[in-house]
N, C-alpha and C positions, 0 to 999 in steps of 0.2 A: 545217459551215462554208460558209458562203455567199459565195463571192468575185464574186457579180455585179457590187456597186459599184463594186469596183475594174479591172473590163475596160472598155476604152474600142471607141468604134463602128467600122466602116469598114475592116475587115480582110475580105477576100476569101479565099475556098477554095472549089476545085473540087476534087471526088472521081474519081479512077479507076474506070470501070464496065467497063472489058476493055480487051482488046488488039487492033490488028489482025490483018490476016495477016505483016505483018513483025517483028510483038511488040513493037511503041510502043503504049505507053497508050494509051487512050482515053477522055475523060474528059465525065464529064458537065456541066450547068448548073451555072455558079458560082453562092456564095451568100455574101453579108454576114453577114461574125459579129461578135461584140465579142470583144476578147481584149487581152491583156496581153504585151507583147516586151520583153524583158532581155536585156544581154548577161552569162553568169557565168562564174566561171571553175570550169574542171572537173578535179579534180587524179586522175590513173592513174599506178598505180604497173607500170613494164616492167619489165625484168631487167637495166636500166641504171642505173634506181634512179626517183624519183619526177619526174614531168613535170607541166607544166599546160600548158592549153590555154583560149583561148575558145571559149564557143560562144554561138549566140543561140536560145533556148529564147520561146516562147509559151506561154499559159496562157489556157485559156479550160474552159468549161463543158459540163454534160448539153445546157444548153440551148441549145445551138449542134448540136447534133446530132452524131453519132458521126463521129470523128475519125480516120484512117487511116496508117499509110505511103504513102509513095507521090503522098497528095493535093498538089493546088499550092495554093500561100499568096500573094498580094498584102500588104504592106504597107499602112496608108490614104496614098490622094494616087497609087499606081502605078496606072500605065497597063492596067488588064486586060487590054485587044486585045492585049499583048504577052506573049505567053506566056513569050519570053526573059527578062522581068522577075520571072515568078514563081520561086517557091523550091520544089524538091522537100520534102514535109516527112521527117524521118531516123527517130529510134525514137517511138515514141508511148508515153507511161508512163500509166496509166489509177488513176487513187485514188478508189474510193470510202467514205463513210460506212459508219460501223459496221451501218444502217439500211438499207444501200442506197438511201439517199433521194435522194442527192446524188453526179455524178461530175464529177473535174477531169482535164481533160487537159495532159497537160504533152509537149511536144512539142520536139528538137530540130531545127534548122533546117541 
């Protein structure tokens, strides 16, 4: 399944390439991806009984290039120079074809 069509342009992400000596990231040259942002709701069950929650989840592709924990995400229209503005991304869930020909990334935010 090919979700290209449906990612739109101008979403930014920079990648963590190490840490300093204080153990803050380090991150390398940001890069323009196309991807897809939804807010869903996510329902976990505690030992209090069942909760939901939103979250805001992205979806983008192989061909945005490998996707990480840890990377920062711009929105389209944010300010880059402002690191304060990006978003840590949270767990990364990685699906590919039965082929291996094709991987989505599904990211929480």
């Amino acid at each position: 399944m090919d979700i290209g069509p449906l990612l739109s342009p101008g979403f930014t992400i920079q990648s963590a390439t190490g840490a300093n000596t204080s153990g803050d990231p380090v991150y390398g040259p940001q890069r323009t991806i196309t991807a897809v942002i939804r807010t869903v709701n996510q329902r976990t069950f505690t030992p209090a009984g069942e909760s939901y929650r939103q979250v805001d989840v992205f979806m983008t592709d192989s061909n945005n290039g490998p996707i990480l924990t840890g990377d920062r995400f711009w929105p389209p229209g944010a300010d880059t120079s402002n690191n304060k503005l990006a978003k840590r991304l949270g767990r990364v869930i990685t699906q590919s074809t039965l082929d291996n020909s094709y991987t989505i990334y599904r990211v929480e935010l």
